[in-house]
N, CA, C and O atoms as a MOPAC input file, in Angstrom:
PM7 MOZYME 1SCF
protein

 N      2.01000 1    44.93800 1    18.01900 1
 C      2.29100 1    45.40100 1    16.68300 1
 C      1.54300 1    44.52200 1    15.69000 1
 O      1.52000 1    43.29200 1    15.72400 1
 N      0.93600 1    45.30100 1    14.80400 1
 C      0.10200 1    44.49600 1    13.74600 1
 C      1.13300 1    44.10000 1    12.38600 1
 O      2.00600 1    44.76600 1    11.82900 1
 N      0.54500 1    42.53200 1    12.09700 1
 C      1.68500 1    42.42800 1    10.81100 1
 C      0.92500 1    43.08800 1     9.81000 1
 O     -0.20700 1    43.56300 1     9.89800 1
 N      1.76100 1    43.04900 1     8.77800 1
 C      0.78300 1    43.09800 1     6.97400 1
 C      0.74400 1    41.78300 1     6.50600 1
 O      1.72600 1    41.14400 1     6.12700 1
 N     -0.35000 1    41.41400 1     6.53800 1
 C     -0.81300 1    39.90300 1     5.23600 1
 C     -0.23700 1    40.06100 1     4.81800 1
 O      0.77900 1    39.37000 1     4.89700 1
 N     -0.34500 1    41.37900 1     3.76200 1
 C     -0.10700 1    41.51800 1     2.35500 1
 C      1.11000 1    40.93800 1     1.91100 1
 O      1.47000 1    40.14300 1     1.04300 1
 N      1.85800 1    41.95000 1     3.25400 1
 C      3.38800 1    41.86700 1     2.62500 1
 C      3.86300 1    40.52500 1     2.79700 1
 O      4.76700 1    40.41700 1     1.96800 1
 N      3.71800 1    39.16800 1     3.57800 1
 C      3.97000 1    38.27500 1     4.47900 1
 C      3.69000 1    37.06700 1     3.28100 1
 O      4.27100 1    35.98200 1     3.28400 1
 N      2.88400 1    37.40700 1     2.47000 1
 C      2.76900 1    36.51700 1     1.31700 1
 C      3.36200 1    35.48900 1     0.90500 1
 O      3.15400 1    36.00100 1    -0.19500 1
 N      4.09700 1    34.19100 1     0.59600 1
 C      4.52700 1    33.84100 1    -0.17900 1
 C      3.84400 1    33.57000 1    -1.28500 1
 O      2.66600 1    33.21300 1    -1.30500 1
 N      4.80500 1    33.78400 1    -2.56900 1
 C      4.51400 1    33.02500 1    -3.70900 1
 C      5.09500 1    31.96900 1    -4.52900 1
 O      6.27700 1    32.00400 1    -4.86900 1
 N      4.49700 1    31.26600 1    -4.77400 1
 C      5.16000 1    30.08300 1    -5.51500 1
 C      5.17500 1    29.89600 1    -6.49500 1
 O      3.98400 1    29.64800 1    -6.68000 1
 N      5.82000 1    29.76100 1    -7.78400 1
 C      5.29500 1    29.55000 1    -9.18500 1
 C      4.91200 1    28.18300 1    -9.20500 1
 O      5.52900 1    27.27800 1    -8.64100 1
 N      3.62500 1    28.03400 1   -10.03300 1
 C      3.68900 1    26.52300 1   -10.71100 1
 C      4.43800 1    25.89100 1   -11.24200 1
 O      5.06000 1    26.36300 1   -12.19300 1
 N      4.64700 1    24.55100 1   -10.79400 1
 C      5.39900 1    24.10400 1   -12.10200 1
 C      5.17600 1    23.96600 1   -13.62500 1
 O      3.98900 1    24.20900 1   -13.84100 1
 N      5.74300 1    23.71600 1   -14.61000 1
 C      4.95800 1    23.44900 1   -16.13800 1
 C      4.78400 1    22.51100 1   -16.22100 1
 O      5.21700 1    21.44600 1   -15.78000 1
 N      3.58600 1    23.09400 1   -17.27900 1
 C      2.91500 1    21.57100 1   -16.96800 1
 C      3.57500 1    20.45700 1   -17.98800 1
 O      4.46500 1    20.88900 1   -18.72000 1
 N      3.33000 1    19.47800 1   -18.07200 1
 C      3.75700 1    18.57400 1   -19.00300 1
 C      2.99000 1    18.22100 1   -19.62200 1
 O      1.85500 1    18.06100 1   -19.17300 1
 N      3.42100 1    17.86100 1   -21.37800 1
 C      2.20300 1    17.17800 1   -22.70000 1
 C      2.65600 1    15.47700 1   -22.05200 1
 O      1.69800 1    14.70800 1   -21.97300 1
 N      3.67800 1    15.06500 1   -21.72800 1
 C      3.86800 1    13.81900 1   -21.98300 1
 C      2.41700 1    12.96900 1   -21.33100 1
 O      1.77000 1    13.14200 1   -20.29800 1
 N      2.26700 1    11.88400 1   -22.60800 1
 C      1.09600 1    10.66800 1   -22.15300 1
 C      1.99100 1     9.70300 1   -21.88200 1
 O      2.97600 1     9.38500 1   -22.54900 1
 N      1.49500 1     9.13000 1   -20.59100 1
 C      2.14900 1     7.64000 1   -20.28000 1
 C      1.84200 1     6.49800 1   -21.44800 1
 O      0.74800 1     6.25500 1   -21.95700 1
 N      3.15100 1     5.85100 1   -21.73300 1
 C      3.09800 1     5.30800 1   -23.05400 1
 C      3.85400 1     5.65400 1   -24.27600 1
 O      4.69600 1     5.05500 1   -24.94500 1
 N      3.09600 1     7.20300 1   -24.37900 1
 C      3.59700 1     7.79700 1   -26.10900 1
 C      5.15100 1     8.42300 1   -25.67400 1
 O      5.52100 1     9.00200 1   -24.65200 1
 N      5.71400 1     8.12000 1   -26.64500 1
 C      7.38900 1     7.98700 1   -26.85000 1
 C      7.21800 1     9.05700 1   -27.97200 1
 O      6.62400 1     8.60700 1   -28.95200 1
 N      7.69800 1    10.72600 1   -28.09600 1
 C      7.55700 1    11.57300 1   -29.16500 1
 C      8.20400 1    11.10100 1   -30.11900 1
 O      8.04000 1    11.84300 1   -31.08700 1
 N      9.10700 1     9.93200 1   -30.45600 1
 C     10.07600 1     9.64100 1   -31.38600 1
 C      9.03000 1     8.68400 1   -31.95000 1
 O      8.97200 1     8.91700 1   -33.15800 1
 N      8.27500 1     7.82600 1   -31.66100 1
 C      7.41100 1     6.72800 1   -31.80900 1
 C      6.24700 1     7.49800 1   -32.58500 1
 O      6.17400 1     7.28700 1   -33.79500 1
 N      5.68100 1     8.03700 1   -32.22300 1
 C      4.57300 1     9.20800 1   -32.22300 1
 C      5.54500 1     9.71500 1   -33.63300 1
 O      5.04300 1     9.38700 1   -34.70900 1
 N      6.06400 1    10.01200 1   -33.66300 1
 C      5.80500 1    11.08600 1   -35.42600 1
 C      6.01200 1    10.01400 1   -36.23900 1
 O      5.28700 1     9.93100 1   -37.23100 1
 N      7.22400 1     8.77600 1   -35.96200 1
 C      7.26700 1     7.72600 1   -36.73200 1
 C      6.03100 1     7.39700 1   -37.38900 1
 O      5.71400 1     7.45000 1   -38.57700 1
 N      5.15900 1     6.91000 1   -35.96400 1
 C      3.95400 1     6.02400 1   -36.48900 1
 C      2.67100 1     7.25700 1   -35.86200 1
 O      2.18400 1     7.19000 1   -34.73400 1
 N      2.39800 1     8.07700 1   -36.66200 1
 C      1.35000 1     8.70300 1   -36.05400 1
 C     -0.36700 1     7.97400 1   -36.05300 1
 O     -1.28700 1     8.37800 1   -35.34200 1
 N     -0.42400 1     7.09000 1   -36.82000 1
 C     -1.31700 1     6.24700 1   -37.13700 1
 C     -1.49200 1     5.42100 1   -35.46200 1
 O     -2.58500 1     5.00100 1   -35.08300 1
 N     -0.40900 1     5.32400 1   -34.74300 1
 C     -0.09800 1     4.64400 1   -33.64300 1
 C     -0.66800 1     5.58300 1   -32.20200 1
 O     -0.87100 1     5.08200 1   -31.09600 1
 N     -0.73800 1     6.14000 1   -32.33800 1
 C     -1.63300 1     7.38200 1   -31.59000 1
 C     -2.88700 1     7.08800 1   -30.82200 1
 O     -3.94100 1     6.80200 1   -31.38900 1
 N     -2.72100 1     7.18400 1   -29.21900 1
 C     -3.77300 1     6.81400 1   -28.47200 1
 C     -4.60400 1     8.02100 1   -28.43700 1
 O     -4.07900 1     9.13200 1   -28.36800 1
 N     -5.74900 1     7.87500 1   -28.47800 1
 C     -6.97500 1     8.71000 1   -27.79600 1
 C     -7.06900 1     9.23500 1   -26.37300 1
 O     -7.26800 1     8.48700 1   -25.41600 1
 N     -6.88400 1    10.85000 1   -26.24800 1
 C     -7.03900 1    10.69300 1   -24.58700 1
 C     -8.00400 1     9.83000 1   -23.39500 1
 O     -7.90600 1     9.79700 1   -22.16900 1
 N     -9.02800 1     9.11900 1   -24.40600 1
 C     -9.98300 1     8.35000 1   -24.27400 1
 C     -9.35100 1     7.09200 1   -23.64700 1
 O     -9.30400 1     6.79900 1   -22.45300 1
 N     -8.91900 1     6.47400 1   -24.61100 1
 C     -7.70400 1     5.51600 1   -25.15400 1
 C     -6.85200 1     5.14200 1   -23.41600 1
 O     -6.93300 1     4.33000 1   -22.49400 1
 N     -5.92500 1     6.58300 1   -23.89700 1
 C     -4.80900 1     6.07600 1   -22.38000 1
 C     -5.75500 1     6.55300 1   -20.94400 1
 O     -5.49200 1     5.84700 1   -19.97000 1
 N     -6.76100 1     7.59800 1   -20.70200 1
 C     -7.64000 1     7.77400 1   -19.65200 1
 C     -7.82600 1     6.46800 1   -19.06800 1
 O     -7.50500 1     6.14900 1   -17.92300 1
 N     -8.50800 1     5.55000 1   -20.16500 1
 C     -9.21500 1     4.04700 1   -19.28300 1
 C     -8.40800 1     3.07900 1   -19.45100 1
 O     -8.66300 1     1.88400 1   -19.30600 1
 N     -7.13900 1     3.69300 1   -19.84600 1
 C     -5.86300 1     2.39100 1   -19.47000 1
 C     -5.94200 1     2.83600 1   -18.04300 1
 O     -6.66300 1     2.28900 1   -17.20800 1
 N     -5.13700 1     3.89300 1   -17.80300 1
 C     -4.94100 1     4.07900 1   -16.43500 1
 C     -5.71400 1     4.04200 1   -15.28200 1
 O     -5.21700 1     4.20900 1   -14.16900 1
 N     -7.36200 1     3.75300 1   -15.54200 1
 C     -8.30700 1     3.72000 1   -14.26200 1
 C     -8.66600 1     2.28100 1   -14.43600 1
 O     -9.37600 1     1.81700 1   -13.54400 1
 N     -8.33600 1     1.52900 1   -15.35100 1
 C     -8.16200 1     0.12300 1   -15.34000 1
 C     -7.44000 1    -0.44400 1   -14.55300 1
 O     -7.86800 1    -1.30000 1   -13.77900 1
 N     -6.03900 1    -0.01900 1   -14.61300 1
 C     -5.60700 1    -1.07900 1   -13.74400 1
 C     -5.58000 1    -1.35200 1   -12.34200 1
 O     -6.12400 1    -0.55900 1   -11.57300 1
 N     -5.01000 1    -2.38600 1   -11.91700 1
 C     -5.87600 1    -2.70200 1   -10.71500 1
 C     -4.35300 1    -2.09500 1    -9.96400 1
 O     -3.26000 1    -2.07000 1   -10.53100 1
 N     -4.67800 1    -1.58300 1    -8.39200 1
 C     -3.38300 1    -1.49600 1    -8.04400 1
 C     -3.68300 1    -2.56500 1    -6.52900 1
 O     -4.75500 1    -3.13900 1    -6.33200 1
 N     -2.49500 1    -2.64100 1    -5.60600 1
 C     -2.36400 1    -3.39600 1    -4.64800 1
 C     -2.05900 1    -2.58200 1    -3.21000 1
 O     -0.99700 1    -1.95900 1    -3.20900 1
 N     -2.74300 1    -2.52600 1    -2.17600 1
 C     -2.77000 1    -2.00200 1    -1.39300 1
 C     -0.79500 1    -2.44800 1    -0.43300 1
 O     -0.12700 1    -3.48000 1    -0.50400 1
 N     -0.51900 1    -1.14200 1     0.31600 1
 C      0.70700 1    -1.52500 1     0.85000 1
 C      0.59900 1    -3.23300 1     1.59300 1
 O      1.40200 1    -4.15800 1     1.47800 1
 N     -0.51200 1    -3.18500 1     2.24100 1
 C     -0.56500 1    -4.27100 1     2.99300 1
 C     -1.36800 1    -5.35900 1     2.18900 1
 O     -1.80300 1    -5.92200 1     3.19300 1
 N     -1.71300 1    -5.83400 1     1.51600 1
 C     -1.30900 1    -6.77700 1     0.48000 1
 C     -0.23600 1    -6.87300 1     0.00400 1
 O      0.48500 1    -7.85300 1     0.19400 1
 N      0.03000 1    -6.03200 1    -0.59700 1
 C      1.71400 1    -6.31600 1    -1.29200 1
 C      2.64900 1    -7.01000 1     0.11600 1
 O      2.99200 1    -8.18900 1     0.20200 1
 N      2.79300 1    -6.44300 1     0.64700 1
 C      3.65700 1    -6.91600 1     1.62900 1
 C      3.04800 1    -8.50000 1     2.23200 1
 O      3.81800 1    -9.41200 1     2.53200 1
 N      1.56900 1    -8.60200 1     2.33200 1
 C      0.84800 1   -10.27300 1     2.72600 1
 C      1.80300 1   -10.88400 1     1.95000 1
 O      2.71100 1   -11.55100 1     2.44600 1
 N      1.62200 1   -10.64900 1     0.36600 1
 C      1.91200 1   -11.34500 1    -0.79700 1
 C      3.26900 1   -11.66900 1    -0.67600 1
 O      3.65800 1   -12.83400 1    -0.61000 1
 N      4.21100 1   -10.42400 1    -0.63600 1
 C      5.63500 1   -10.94800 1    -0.25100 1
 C      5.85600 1   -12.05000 1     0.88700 1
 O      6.24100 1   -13.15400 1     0.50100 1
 N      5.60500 1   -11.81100 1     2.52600 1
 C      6.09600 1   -12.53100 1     3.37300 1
 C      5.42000 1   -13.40100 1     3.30000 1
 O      5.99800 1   -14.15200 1     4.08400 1
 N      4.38900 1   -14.07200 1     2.87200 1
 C      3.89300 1   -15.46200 1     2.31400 1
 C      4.60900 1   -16.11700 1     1.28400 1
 O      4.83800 1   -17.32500 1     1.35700 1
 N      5.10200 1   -15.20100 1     0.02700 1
 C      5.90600 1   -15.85100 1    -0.97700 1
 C      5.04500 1   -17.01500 1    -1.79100 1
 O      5.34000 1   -18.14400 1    -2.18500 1
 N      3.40300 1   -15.91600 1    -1.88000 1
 C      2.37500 1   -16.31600 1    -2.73600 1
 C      3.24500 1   -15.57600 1    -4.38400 1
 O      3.68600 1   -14.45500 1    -4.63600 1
 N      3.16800 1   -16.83400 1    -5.17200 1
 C      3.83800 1   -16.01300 1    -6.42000 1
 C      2.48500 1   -15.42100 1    -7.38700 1
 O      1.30400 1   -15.75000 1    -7.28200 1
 N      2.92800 1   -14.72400 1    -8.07100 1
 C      1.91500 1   -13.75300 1    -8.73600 1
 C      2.94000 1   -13.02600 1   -10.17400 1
 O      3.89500 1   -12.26500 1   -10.33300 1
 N      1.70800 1   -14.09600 1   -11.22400 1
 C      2.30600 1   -13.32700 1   -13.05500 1
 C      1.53300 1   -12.70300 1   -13.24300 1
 O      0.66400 1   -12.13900 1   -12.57700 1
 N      2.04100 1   -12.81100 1   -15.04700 1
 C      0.61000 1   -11.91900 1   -15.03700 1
 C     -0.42500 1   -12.49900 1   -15.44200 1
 O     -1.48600 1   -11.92800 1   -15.69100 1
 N     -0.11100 1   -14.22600 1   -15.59200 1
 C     -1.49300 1   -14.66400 1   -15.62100 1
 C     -2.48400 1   -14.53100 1   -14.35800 1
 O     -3.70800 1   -14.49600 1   -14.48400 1
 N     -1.98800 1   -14.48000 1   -13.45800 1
 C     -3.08200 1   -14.13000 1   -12.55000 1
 C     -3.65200 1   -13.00200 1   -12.33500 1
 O     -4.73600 1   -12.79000 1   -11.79100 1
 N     -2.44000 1   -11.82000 1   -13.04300 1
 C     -2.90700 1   -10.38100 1   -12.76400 1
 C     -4.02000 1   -10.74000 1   -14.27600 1
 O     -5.08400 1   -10.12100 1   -14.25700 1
 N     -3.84600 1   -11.42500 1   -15.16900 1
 C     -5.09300 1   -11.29000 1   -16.20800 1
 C     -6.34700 1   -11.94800 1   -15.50600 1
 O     -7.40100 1   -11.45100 1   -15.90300 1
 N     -6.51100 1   -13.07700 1   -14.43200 1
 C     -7.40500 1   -13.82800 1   -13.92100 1
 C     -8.02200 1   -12.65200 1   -13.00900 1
 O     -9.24800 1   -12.59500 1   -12.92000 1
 N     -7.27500 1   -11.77100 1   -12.37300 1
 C     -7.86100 1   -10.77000 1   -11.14400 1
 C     -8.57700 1   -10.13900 1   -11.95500 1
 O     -9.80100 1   -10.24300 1   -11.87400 1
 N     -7.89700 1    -9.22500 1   -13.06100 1
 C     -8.63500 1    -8.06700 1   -14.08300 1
 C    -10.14400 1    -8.71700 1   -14.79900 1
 O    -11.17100 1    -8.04000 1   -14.83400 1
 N    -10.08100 1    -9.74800 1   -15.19700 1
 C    -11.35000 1   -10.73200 1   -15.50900 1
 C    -12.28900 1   -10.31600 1   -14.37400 1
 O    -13.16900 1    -9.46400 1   -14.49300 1
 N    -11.98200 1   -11.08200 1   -13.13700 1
 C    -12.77000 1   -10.94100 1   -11.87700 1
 C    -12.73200 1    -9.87100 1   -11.25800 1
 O    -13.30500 1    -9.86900 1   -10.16900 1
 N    -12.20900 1    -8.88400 1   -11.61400 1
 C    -12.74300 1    -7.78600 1   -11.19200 1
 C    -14.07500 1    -6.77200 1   -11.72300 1
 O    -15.00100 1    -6.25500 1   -11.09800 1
 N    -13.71100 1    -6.76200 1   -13.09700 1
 C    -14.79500 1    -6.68200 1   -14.50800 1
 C    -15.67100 1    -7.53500 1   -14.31200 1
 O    -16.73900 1    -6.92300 1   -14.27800 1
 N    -15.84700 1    -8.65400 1   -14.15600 1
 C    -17.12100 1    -9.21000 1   -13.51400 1
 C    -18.27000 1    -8.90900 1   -12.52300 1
 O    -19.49500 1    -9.00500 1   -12.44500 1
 N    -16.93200 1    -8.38400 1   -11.62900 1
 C    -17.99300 1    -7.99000 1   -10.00800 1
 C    -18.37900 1    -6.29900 1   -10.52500 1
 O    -19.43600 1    -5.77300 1   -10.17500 1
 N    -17.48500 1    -5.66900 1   -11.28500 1
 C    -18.14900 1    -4.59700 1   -11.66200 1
 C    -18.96500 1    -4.12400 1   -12.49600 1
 O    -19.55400 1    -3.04400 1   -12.44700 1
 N    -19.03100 1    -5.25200 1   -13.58800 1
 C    -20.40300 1    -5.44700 1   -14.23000 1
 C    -21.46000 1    -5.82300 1   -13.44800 1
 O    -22.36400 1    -5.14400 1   -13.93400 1
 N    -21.91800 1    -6.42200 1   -12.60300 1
 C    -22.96300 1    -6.85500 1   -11.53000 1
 C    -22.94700 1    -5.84600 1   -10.70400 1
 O    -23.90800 1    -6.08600 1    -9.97300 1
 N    -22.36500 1    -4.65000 1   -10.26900 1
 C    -22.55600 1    -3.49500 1    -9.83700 1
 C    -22.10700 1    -3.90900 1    -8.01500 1
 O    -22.70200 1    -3.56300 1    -6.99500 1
 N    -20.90200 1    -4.72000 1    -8.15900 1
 C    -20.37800 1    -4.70400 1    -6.52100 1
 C    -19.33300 1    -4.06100 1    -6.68900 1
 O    -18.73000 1    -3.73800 1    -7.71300 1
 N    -19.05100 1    -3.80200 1    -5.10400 1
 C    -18.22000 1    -2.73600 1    -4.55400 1
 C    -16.96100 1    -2.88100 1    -3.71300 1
 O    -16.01500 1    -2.17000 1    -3.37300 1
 N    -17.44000 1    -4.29000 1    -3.51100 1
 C    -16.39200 1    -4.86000 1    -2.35300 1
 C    -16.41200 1    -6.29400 1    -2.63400 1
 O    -17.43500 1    -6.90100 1    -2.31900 1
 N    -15.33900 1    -7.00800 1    -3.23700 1
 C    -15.51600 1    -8.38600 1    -3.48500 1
 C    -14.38800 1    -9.38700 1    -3.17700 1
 O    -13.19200 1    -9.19200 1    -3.39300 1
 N    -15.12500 1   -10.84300 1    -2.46700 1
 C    -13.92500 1   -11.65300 1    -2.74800 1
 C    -13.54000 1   -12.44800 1    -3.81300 1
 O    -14.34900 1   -13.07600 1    -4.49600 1
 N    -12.58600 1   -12.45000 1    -3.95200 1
 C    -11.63700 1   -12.71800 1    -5.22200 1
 C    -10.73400 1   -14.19600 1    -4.92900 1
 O     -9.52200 1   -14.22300 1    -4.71700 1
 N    -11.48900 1   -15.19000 1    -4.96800 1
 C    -11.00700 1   -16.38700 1    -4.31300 1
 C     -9.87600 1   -17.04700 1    -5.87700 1
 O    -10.40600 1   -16.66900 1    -6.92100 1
 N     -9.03700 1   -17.57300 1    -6.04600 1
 C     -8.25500 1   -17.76300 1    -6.91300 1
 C     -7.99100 1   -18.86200 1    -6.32500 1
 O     -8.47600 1   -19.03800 1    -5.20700 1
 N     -6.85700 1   -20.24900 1    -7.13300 1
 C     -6.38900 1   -21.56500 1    -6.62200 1
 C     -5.74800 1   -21.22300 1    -5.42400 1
 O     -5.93900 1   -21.87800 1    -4.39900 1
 N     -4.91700 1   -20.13500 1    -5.47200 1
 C     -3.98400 1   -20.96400 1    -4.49100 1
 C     -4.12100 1   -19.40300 1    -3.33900 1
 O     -3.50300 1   -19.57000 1    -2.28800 1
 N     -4.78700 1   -18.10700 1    -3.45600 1
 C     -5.16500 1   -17.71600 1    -2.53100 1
 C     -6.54800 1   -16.99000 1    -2.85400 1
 O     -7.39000 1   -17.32900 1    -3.68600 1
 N     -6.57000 1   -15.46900 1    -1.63300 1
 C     -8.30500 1   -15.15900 1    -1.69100 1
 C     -7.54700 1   -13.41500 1    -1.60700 1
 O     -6.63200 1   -12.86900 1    -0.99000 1
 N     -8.50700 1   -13.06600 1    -2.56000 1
 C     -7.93400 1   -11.20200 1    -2.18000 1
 C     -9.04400 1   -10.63500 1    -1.86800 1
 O    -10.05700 1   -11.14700 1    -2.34500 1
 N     -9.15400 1    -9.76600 1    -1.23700 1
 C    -10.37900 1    -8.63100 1    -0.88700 1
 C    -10.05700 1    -7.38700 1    -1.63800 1
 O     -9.23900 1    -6.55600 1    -1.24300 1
 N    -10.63100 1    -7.31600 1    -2.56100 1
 C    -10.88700 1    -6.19300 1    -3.53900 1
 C    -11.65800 1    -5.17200 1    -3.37400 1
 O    -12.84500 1    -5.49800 1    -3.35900 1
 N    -11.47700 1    -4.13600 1    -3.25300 1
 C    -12.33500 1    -2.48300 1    -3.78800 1
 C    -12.52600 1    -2.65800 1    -5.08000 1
 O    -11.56300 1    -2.51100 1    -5.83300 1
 N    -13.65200 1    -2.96400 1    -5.53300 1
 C    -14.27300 1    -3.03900 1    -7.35400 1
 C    -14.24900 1    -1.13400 1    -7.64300 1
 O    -13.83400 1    -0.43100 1    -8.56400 1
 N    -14.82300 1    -0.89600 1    -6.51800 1
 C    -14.80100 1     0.94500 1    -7.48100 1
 C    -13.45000 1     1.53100 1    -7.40800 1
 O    -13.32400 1     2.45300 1    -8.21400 1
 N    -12.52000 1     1.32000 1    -6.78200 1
 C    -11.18700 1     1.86700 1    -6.56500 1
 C    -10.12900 1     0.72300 1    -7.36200 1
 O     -8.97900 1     1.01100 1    -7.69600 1
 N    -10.54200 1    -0.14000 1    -7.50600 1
 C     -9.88700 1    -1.44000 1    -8.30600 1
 C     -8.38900 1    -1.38700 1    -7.63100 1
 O     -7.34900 1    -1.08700 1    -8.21600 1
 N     -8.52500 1    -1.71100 1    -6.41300 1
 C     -7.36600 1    -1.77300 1    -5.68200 1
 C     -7.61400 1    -3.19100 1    -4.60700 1
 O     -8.70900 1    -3.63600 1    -4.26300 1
 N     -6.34400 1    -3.68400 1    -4.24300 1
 C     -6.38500 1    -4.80900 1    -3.73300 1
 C     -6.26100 1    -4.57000 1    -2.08800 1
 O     -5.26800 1    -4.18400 1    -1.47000 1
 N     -7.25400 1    -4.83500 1    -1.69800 1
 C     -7.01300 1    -4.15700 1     0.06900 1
 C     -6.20500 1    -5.46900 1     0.71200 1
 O     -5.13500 1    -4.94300 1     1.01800 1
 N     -6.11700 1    -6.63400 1     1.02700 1
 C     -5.83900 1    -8.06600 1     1.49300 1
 C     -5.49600 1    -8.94300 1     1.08300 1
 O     -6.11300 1    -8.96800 1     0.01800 1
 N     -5.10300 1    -9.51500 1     1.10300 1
 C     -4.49500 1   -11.24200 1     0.57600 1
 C     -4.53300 1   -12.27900 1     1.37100 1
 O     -4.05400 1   -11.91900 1     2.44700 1
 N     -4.87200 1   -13.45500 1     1.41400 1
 C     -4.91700 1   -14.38400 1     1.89600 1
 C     -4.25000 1   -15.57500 1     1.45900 1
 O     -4.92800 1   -15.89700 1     0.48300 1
 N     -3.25400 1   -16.50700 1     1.58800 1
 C     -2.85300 1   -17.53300 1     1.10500 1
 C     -3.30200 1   -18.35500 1     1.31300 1
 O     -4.11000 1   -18.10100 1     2.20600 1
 N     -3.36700 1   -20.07000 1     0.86600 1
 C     -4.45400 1   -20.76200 1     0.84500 1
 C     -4.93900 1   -21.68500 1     2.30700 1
 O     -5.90100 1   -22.25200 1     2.82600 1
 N     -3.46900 1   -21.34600 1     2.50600 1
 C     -3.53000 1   -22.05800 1     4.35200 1
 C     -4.25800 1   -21.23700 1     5.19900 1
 O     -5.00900 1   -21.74200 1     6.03300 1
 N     -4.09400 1   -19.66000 1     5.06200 1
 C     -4.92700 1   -18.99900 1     5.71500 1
 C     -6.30200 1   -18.56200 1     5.07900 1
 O     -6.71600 1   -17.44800 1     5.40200 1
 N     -7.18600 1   -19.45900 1     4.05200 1
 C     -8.36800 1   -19.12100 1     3.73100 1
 C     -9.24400 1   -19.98000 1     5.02400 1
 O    -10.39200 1   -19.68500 1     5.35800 1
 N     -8.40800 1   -21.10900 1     5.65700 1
 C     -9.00400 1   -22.06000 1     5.94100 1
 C     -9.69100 1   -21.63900 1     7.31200 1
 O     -8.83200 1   -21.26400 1     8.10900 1
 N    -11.07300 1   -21.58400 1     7.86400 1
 C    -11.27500 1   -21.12500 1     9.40700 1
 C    -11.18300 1   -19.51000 1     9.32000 1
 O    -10.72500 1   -18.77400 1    10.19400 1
 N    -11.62700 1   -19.19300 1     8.29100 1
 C    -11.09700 1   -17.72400 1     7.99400 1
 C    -12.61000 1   -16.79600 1     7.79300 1
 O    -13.22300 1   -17.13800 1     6.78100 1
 N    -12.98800 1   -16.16800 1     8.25700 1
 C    -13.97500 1   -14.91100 1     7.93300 1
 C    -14.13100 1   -13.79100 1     7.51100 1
 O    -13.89400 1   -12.89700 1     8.32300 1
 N    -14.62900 1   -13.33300 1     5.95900 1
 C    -14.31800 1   -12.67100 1     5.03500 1
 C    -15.74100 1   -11.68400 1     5.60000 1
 O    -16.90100 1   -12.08900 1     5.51300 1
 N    -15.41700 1   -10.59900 1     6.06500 1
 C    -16.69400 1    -9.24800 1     6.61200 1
 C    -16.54200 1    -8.00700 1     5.30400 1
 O    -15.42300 1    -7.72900 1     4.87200 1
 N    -17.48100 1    -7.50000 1     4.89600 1
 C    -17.99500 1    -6.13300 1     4.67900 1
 C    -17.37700 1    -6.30700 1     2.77400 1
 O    -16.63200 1    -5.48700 1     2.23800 1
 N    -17.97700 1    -7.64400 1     2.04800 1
 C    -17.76600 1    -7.49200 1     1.11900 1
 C    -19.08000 1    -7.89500 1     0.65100 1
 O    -19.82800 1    -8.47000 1     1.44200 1
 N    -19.49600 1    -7.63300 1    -0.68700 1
 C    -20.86400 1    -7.69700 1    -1.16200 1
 C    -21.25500 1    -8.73900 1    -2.20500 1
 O    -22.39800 1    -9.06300 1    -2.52500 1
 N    -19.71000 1    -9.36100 1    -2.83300 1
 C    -19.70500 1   -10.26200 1    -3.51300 1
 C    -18.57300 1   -11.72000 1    -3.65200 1
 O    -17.44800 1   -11.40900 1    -3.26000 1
 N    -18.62500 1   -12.48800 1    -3.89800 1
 C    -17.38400 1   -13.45300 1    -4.14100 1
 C    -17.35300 1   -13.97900 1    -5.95900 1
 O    -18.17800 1   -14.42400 1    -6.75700 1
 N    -16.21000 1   -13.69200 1    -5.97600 1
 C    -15.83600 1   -14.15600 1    -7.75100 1
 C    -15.20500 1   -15.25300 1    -7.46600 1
 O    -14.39300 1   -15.17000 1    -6.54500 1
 N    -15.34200 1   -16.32300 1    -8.01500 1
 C    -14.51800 1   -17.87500 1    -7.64600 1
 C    -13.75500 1   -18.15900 1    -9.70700 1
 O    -14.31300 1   -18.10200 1   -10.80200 1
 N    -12.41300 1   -18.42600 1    -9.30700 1
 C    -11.38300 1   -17.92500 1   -10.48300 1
 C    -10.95500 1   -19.22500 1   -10.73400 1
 O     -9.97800 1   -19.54300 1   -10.05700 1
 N    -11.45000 1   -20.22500 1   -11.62500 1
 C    -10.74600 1   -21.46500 1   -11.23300 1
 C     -9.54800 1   -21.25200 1   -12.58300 1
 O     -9.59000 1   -20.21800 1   -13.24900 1
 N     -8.53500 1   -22.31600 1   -12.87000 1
 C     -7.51200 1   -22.30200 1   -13.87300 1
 C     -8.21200 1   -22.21800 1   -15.45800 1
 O     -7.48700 1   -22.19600 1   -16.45300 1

């Protein structure tokens, strides 16, 4: 017995879409409309920041390497560095550890703490940023 496609269809509605920009608060926004980001504006907030791969995050935890945001400002520096010089894959050596960075994905693939930089071999990166205090 032959089916019908046709009939066998499902359909799904879309969901709606949403205006909200990460950030703008509509109560904030009519207050201060002067205060008003550019889709420009919040676009290269959000491909700015750097994110952290599962397995870094987790290095970072069970080492109990601490991390503010002065260092998240020291990474964002050294990352903008290696991506001004046009690398792709960089190490990111800091005081007290070493990260292996994706510069075009601006994501943190590795972590290293400083005991384990030592005897250690860093493969398939194209640059090193050295971050002193």
């Amino acid at each position: 017995m032959r089916s019908n496609f046709m009939d066998q269809r499902l359909w799904i509605q879309p969901a709606p879409m949403t205006t909200k920009l990460p950030g703008i608060n509509k109560a904030e926004h009519r207050a201060h409309p002067s205060s008003s980001r550019s889709f420009q504006q919040v676009l290269h907030q959000e491909v700015d920041q750097i994110t952290f791969s599962s397995h870094a995050a987790q290095r970072m935890s069970t080492r109990g390497i601490p991390w503010g945001e002065k260092e998240m400002r020291q990474l964002t520096a050294a990352v903008d560095k290696a991506e001004q010089k046009g690398s792709r894959s960089s190490l990111i050596v800091m005081p007290n550890l070493a990260l292996v960075v994706s510069i075009s994905n601006r994501k943190v693939i590795t972590a290293i703490d400083k005991a384990g930089m030592q005897d250690n071999i860093f493969t398939n990166i194209d640059s090193t940023v050295i971050v002193t205090e």
